[in-house]
C-alpha positions in Angstrom: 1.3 -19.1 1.5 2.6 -17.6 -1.9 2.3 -13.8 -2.9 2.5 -12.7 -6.0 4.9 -9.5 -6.7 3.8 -7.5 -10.1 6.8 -6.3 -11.7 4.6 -7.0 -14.8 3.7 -2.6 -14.6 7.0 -1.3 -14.2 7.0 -1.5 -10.3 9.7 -1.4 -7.7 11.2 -5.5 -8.1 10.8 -7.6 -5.0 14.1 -9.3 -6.3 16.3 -5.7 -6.0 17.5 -6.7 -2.2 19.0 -3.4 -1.7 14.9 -2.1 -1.6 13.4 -5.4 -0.5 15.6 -8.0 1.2 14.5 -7.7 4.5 10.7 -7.6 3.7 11.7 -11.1 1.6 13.6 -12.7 3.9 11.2 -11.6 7.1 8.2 -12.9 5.1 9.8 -16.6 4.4 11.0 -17.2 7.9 6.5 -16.8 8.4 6.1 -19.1 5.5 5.2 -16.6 3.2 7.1 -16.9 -0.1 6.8 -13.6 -2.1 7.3 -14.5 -6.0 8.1 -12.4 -8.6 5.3 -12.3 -11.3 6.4 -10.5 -14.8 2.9 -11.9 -16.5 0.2 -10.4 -16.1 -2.5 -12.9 -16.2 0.0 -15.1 -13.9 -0.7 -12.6 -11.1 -4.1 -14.1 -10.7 -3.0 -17.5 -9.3 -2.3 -16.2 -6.3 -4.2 -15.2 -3.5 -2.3 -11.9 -2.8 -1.4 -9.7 -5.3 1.1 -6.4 -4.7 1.1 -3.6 -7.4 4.2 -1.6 -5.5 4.8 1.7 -7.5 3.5 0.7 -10.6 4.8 3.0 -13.5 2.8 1.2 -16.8 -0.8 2.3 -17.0 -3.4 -0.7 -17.0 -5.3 -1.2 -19.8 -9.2 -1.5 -19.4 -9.1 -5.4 -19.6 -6.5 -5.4 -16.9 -8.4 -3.2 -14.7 -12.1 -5.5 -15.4 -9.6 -8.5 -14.6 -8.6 -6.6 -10.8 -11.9 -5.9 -9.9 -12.8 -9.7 -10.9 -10.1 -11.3 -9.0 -11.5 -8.7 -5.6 -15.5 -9.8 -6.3 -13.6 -13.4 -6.5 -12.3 -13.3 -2.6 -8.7 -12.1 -3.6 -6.6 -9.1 -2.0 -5.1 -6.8 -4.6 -2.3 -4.2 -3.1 -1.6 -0.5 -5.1 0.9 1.6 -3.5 1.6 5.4 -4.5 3.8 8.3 -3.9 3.8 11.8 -3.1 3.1 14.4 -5.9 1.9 12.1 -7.9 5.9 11.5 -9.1 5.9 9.3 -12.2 2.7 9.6 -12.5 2.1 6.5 -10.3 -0.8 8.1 -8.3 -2.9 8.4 -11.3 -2.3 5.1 -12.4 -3.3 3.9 -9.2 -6.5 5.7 -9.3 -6.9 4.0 -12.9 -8.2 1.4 -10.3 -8.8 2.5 -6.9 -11.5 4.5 -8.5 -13.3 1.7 -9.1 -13.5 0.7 -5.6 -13.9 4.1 -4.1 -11.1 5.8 -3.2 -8.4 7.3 -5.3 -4.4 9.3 -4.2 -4.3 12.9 -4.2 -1.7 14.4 -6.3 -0.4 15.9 -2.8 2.1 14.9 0.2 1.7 14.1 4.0 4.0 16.8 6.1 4.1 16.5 10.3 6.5 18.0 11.4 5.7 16.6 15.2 5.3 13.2 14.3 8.3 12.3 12.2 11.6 10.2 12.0 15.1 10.4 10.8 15.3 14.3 10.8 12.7 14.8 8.1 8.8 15.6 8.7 7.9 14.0 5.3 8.8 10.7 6.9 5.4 10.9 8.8 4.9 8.4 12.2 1.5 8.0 13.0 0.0 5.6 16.0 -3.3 5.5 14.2 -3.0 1.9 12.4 -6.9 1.2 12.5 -6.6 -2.5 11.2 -4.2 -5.0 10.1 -2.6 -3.8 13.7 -1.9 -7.2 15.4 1.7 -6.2 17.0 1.5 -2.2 15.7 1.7 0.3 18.2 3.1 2.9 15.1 4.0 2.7 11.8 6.5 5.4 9.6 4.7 6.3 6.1 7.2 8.0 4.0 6.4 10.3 1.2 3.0 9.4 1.4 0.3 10.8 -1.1 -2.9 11.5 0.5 -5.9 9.1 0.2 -9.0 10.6 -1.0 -12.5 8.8 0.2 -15.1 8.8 -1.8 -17.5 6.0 -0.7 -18.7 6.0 2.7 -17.8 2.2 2.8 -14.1 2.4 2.6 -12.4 1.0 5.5 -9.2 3.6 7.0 -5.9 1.4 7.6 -3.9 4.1 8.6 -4.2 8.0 9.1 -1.7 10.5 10.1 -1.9 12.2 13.5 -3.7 15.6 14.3 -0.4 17.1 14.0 0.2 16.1 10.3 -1.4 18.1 6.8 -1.3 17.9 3.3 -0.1 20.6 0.8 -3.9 22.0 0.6 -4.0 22.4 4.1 -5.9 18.8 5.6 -5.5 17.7 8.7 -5.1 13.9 9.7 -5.3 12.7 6.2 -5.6 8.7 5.4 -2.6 7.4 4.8 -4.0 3.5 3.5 -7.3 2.5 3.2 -9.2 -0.7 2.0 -11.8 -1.6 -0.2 -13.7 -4.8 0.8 -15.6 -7.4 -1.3 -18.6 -10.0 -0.2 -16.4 -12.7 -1.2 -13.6 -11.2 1.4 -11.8 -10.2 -1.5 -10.2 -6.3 -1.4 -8.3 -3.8 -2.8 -5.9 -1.9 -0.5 -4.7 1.6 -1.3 -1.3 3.2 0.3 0.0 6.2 -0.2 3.3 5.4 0.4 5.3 2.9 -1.3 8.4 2.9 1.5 7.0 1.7 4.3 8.3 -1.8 3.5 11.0 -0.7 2.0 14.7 -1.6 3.7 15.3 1.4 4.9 12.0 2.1 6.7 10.9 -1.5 7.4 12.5 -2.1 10.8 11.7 1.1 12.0 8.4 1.5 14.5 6.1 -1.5 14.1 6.4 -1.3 9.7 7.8 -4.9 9.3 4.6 -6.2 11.5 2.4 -4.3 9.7 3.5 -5.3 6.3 3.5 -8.8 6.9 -0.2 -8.4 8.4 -1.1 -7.1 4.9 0.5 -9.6 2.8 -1.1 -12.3 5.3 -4.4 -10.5 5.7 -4.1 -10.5 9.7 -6.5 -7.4 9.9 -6.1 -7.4 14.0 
């Protein structure tokens, strides 16, 4: 299975291994190759497609051509960031609109529920799909996910314990828009979680690989 990697919107490079070396190496011994797609068209040869931290709005044909390739049966990743740094959560939300759901230009604080000393590095046991082999999974610096279709599947929300900066409990932490072809388009709010420092922590590199392989558990 091949995976297409955008780094065609200013994202986060699949090829930096100081970010991304486990998460490549894990996903090939699984016989998953993750390639590195600078074209944007190209992206659309591949089953999976992973838009992780993009920093380059999309461009109305771009966004008609990701909700063609979801109505098409193909799974389309977008992962954010807290605050809305960069400006990455509204250029999410240039697409995830489309489907639904959108980030918040918030953060995720728990300060029961948390790892390596710091409550923005939220752990959360309430993986709701894509949880084959995930007990819990650490979302770091994770921008809220805002529903607005009834719809919209929830991957992940944060404990009881957890709130945004306006004051939510529990928010959604990933959620999923779903196609009649199979297709989707998953939403995170963190763009960390599979990131080398965060990936072998909890049950993140099992989860991540679900995504990418579309084992929904």
């Amino acid at each position: 299975m091949k995976v297409a990697w955008s780094s065609s919107h200013g994202e986060f490079v699949i090829s930096d291994s100081y970010f991304f070396s486990v998460l490549e190496r894990e996903s090939k011994k699984r016989g998953v190759e993750i390639v590195e797609v600078p074209d944007f068209e190209a992206l659309f040869a591949y089953p999976v497609i992973v838009f992780n931290y993009s920093e380059v709005p999309f461009a109305e044909p771009e966004i008609a051509r990701i909700e063609a390739a979801v109505r098409e049966g193909k799974r389309v990743i977008l992962t954010g960031h807290f605050k809305n740094l960069d400006k990455v959560g509204d250029i999410c939300n240039q697409v995830s609109e489309r489907f639904g759901f959108r980030l918040r230009p918030d953060e995720v604080v728990d300060e029961t529920h948390f790892t390596a000393d710091d409550p923005y590095r939220v752990v959360t046991s309430r993986v709701e799909a894509y949880h084959d082999g995930v007990k819990k999974v650490v979302f770091p610096y994770s921008a809220p996910v805002e529903i607005l279709r009834p719809e919209t599947r929830v991957l992940v929300r944060a404990e009881e314990t957890s709130r945004t900066g306006a004051g939510e409990k529990a928010p959604v932490l990933a959620a999923e828009a779903r196609s009649a072809a199979g297709g989707s388009l998953v939403l995170c709010g963190s763009c960390l979680f599979w990131e080398n420092q965060t990936i072998l922590q909890a049950d993140n590199l099992a989860f991540s690989l679900n995504l990418l392989t579309g084992a929904r558990g």
